[in-house]
BAKEBA-318375 format. One record per residue (C-alpha): x, y, z; residue in three letters; chain. Coordinates in pm, 1 decimal. Layout:
BEGIN
<pt <X,Y,Z>,"Ala","A">;
...
***
This chain:
BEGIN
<pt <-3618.8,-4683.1,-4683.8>,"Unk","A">;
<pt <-3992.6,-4577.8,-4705.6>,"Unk","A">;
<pt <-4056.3,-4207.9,-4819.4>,"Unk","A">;
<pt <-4399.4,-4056.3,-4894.9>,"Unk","A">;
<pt <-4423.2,-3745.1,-4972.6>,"Unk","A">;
<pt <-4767.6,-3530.9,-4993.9>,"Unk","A">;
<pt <-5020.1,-3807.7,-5107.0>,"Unk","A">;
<pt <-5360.3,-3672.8,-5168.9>,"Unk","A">;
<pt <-5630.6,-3902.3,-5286.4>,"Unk","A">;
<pt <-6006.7,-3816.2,-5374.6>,"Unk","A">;
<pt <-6279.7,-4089.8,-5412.6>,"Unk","A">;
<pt <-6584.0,-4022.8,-5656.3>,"Unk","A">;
<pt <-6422.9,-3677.1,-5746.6>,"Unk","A">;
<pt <-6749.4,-3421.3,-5856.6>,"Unk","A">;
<pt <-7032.8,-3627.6,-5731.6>,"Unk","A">;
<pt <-7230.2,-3613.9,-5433.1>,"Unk","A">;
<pt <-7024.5,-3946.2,-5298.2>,"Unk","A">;
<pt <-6651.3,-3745.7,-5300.8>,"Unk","A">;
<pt <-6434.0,-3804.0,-5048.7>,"Unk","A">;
<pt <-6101.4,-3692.3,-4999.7>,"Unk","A">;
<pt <-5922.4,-3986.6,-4860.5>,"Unk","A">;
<pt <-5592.3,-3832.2,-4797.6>,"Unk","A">;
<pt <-5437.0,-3517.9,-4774.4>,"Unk","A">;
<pt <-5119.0,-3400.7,-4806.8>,"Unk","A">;
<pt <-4948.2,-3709.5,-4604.6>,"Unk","A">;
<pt <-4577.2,-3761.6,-4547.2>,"Unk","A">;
<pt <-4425.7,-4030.4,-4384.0>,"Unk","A">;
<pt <-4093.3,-4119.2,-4371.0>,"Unk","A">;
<pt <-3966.7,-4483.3,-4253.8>,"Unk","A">;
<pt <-3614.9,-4545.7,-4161.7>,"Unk","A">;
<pt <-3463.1,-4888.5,-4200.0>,"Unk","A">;
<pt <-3585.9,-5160.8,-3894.0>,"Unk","A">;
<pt <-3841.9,-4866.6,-3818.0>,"Unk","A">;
<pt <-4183.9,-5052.5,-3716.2>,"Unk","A">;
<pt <-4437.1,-4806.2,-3705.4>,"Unk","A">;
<pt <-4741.3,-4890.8,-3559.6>,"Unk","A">;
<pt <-5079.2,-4667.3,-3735.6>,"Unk","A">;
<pt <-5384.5,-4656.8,-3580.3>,"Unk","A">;
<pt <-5729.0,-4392.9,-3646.5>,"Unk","A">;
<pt <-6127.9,-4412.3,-3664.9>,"Unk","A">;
<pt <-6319.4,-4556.8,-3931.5>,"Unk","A">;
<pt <-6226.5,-4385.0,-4308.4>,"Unk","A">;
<pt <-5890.7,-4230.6,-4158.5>,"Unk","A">;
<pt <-5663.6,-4353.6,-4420.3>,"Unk","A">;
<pt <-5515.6,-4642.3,-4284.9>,"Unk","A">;
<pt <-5553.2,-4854.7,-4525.8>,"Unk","A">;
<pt <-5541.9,-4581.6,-4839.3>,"Unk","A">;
<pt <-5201.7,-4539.6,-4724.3>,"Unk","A">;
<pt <-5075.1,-4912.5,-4718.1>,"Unk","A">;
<pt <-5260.8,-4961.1,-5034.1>,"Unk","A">;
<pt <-5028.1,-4634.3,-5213.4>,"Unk","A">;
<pt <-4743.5,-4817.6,-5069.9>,"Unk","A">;
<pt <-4860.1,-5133.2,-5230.0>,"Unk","A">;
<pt <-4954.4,-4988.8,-5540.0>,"Unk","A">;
<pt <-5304.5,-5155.1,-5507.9>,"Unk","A">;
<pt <-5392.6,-4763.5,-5546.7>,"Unk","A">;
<pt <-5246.5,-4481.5,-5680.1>,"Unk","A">;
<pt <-5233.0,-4097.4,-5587.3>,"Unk","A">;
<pt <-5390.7,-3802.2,-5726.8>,"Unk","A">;
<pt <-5078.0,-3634.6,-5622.1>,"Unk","A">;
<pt <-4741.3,-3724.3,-5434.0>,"Unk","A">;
<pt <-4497.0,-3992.3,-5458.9>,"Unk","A">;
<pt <-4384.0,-4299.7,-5280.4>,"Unk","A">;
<pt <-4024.7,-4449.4,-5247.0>,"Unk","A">;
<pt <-3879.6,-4761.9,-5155.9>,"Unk","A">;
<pt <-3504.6,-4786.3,-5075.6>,"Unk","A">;
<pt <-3426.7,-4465.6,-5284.5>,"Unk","A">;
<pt <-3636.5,-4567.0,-5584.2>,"Unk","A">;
<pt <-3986.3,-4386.9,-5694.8>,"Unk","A">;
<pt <-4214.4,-4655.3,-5726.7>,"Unk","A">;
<pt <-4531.7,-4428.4,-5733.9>,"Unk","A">;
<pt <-4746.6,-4558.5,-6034.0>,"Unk","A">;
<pt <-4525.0,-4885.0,-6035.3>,"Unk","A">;
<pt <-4805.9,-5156.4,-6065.0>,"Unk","A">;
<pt <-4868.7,-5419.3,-5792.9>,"Unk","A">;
<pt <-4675.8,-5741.2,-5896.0>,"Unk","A">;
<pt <-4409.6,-5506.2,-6001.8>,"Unk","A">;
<pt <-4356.6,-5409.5,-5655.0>,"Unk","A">;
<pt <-4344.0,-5738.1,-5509.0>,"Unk","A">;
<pt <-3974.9,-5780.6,-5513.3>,"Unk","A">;
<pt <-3923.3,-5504.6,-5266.5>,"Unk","A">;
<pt <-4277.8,-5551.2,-5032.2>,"Unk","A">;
<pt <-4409.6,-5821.3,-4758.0>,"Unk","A">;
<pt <-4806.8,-5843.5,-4689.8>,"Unk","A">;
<pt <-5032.4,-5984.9,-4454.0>,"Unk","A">;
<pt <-5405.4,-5865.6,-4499.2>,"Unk","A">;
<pt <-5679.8,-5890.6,-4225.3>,"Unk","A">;
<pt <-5848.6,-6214.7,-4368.9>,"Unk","A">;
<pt <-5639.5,-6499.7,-4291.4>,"Unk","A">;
<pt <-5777.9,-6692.7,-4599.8>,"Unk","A">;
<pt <-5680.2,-6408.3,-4852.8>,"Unk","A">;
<pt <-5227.6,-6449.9,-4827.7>,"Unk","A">;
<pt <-5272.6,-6810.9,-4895.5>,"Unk","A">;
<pt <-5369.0,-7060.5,-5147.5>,"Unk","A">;
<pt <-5612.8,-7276.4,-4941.2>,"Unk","A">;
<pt <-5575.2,-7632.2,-5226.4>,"Unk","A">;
<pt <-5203.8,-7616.8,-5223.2>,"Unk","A">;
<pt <-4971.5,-7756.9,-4925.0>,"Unk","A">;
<pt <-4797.2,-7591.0,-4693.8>,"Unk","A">;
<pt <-4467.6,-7624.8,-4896.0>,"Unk","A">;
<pt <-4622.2,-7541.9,-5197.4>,"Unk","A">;
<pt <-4734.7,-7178.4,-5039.8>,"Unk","A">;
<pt <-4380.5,-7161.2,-4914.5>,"Unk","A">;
<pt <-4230.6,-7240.0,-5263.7>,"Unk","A">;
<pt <-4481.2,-6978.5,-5419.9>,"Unk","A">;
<pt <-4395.8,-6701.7,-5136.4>,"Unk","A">;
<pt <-3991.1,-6771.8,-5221.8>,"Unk","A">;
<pt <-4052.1,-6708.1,-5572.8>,"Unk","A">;
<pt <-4178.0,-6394.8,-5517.3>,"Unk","A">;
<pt <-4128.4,-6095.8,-5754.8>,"Unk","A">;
<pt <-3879.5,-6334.5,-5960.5>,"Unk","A">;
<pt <-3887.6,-6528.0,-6297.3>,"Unk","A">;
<pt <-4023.4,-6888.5,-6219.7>,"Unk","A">;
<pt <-3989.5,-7121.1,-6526.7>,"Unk","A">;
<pt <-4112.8,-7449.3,-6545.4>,"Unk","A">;
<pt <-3848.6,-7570.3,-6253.7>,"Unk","A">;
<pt <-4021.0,-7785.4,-5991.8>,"Unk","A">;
<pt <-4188.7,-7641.6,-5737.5>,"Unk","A">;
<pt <-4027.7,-7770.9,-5361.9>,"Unk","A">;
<pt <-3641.6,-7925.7,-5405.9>,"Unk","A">;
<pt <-3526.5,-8112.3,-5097.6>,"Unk","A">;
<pt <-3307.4,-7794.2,-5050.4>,"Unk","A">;
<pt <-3626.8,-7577.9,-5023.4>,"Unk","A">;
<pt <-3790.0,-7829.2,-4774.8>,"Unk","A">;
<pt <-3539.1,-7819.2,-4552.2>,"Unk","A">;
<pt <-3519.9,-7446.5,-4528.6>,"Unk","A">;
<pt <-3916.2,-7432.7,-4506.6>,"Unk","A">;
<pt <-3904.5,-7691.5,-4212.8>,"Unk","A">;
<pt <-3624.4,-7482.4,-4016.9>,"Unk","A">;
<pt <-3823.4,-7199.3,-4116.6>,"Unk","A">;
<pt <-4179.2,-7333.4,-3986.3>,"Unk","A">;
<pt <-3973.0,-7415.6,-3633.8>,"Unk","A">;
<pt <-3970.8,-7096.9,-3542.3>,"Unk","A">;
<pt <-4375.9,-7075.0,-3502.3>,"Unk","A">;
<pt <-4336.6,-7293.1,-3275.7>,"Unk","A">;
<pt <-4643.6,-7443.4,-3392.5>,"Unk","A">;
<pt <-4566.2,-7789.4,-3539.0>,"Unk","A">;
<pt <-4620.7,-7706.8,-3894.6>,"Unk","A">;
<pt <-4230.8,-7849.3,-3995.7>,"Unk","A">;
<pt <-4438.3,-8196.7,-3934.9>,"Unk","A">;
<pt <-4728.7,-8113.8,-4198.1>,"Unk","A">;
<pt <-4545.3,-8002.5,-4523.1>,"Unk","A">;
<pt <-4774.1,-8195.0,-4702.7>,"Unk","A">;
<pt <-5096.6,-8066.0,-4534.2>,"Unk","A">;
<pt <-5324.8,-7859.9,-4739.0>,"Unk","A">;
<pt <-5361.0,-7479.5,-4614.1>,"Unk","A">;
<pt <-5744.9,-7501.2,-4596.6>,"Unk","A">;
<pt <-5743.8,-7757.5,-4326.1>,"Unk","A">;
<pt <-5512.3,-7471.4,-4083.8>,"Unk","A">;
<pt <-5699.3,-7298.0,-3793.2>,"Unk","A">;
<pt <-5681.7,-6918.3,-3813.0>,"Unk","A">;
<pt <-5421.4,-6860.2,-3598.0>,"Unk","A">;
<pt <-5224.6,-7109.3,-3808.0>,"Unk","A">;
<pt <-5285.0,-6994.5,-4129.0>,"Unk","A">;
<pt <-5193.7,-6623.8,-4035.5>,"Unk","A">;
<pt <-4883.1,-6753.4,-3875.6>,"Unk","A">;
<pt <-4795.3,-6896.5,-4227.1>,"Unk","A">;
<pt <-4864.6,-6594.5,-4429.3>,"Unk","A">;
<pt <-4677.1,-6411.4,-4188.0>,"Unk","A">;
<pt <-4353.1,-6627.4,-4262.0>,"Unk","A">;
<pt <-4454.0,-6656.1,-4627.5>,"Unk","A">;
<pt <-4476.5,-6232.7,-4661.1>,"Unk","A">;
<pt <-4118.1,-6215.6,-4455.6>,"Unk","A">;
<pt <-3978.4,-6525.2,-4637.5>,"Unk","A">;
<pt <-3756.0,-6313.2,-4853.9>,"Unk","A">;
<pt <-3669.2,-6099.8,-4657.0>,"Unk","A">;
<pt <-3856.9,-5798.1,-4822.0>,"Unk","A">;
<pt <-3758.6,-5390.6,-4841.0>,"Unk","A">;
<pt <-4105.3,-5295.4,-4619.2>,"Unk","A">;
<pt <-4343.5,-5577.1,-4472.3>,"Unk","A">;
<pt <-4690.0,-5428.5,-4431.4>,"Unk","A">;
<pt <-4966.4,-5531.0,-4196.4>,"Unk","A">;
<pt <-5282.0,-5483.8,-4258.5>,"Unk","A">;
<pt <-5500.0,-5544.3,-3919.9>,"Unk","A">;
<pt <-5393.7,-5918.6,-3958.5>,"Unk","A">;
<pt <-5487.4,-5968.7,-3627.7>,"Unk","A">;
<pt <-5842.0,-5871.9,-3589.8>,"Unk","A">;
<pt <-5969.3,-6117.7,-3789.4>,"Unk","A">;
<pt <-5851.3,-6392.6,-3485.8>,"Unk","A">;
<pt <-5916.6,-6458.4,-3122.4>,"Unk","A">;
<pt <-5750.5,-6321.4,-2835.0>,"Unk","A">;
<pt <-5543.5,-6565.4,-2789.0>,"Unk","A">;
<pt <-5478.3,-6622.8,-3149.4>,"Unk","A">;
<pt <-5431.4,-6256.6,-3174.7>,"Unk","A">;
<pt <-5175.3,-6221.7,-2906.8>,"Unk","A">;
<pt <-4951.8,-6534.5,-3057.6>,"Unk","A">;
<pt <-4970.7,-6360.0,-3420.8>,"Unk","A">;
<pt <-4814.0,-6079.2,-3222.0>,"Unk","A">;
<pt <-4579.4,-6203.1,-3059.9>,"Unk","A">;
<pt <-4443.0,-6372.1,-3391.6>,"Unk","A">;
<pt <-4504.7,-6040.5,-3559.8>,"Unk","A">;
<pt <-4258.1,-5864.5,-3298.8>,"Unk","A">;
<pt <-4002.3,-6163.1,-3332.6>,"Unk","A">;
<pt <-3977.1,-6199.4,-3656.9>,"Unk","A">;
<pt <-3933.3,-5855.3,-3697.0>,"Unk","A">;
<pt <-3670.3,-5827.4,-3482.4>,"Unk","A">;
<pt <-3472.5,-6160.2,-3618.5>,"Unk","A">;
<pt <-3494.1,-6034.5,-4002.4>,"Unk","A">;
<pt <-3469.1,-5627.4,-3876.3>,"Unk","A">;
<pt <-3756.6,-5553.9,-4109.0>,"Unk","A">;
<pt <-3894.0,-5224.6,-4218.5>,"Unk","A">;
<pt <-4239.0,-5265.5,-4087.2>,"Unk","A">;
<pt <-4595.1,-5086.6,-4110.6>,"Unk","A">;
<pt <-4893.0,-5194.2,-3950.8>,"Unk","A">;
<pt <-5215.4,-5048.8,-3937.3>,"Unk","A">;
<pt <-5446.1,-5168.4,-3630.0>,"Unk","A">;
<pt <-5761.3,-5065.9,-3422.6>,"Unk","A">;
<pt <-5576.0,-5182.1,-3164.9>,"Unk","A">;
<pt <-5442.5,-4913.9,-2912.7>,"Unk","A">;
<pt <-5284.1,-5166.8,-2632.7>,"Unk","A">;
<pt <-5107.8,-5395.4,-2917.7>,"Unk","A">;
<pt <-4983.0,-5050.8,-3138.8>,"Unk","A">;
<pt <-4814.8,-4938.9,-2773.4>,"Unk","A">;
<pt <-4672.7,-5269.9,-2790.4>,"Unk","A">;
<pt <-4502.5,-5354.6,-3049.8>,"Unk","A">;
<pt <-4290.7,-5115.1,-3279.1>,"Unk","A">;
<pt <-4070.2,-4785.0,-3195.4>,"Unk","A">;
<pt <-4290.5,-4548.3,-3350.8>,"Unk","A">;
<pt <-4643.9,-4438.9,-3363.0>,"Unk","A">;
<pt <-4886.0,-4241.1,-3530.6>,"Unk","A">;
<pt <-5281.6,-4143.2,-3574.6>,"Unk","A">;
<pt <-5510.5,-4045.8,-3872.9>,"Unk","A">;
<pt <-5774.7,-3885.4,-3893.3>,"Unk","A">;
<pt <-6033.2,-3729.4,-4160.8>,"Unk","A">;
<pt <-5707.6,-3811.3,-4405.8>,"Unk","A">;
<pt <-5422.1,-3670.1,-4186.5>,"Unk","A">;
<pt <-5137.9,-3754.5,-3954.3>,"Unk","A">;
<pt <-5261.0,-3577.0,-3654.7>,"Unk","A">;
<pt <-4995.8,-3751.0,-3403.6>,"Unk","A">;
<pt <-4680.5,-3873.1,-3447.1>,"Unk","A">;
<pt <-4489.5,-4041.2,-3141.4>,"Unk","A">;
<pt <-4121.3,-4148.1,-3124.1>,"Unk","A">;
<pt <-3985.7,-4434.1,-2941.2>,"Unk","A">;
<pt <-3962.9,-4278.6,-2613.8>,"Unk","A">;
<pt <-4309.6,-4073.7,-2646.8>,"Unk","A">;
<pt <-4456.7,-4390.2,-2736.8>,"Unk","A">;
<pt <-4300.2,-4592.9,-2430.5>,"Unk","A">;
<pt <-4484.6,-4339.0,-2191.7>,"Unk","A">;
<pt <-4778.8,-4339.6,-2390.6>,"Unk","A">;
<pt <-5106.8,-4571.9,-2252.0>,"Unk","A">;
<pt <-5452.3,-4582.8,-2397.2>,"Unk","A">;
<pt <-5604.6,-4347.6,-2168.6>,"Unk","A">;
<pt <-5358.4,-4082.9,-2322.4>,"Unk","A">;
<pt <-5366.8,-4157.1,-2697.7>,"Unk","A">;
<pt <-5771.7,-4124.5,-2642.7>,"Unk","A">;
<pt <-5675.2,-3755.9,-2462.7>,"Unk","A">;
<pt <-5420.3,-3646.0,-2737.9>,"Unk","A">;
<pt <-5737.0,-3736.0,-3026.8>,"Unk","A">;
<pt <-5971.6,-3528.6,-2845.9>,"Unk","A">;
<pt <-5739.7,-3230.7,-2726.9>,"Unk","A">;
<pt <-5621.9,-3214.0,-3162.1>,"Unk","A">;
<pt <-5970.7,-3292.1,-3286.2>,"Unk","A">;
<pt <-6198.0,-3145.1,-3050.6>,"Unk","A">;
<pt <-6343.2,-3428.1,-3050.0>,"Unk","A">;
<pt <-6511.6,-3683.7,-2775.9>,"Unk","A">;
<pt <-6479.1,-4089.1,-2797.7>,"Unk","A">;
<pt <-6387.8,-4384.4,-2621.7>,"Unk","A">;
<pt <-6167.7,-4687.3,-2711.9>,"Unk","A">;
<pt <-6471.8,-4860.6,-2812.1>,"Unk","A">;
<pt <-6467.2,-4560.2,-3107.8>,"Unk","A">;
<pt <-6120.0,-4659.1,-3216.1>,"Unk","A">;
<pt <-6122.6,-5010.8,-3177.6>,"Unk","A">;
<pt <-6428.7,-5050.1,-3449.3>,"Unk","A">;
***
């Protein structure tokens, strides 16, 4: 479903501010795999979910998406086959437009749009029985605009919106750590059933160790540009924090705490 194969990637290339972002990474995702990536500061979380979105693009290497390269395939061009939900919860949503009119936007995705109008009554209805399952009350405020949401609320929706089509690969970028605990642990829990009702092909990149053990069947952990880690289902099921901090400082040599991780 998801193949990389050797990305490398060097920032500011021949000046004193180089940095070699990735090197030599391969990943492979199966379909319904939801792999769960975590790593310190400037491991290449992110670089990687941005090569998969095409936000960036490889010195080297090649990404695939359901048996198709896609590797210098431009953003919007990709949006057919990928889901997002970034970190900020005001940057997957158009805060002046309703809550049907995000929905309408996110089911249009990657497809020719016209001049048709925006939200039928057929659309509403599925956006209502949609919004039910967020158990959150949003059927009832269609018409509300998405600026006037909480958080929690607003993530929820851009969660559903990035899922709405039921995409090739949903990515997740952090898109809880922007939130409160509690607002955390319900975007979670929706993440995990959501995932599960639509059997998505999921990546998520997080600082946090306890909800990476969590949710997902697989695991794995960057560092300095590399997969130093990679944990199955059942590795990862016997796997706590205490241990993942023990396997980074048995491959790395090096010493930290969660505190390290979780910045």
């Amino acid at each position: 479903m998801l193949e990389i194969k050797d990305l490398n990637k060097t920032f500011f290339p021949g000046t004193v501010n180089e940095r070699k972002a990735l090197r030599g990474i391969n990943l492979t995702l199966h379909e319904g795999d939801f792999v769960t990536v975590i790593g310190s500061n400037g491991a290449g979380k992110s670089t990687v979910l941005n090569m998969v979105a095409g936000k960036l693009f490889p010195d080297t290497g090649s990404v695939s998406i359901d048996g198709q390269e896609v590797t210098k395939l431009a953003d919007f061009k990709r949006a057919k086959y990928l889901g997002r939900v970034f970190q900020d919860p005001m940057a997957g949503t158009a805060p002046t437009m309703t809550i049907e009119e995000n929905l309408s936007l996110a089911l249009g995705r990657g497809t020719f749009r016209g001049l048709a109008t925006g939200v039928t009554t057929t659309k509403r209805e599925r956006f209502m029985e949609e919004l039910k399952s967020l158990e959150l009350g949003l059927e009832k405020r269609l018409k509300t605009k998405v600026g006037l949401l909480s958080g929690g609320q607003r993530q929820a929706l851009s969660l559903l919106m990035a899922t709405l089509t039921g995409p090739k690969i949903l990515l997740l970028d952090e898109h809880t750590a922007a939130l409160d605990p509690q607002r955390a642990a319900l975007v979670t829990r929706l993440t995990r059933e959501i995932v599960e009702r639509h059997q998505l092909t999921t990546l998520m990149v997080t600082h946090n160790m306890e909800q990476a053990l969590q949710v997902g069947n697989r695991l794995i952990m960057m560092h300095d540009g590399q997969i130093i880690l990679d944990l199955n289902a059942e590795e990862k099921a016997q796997m706590t924090v205490k241990g993942l901090l023990g396997e980074f400082e048995k491959i790395k040599g090096a010493q930290l705490d969660d505190k390290t991780m979780l910045q």
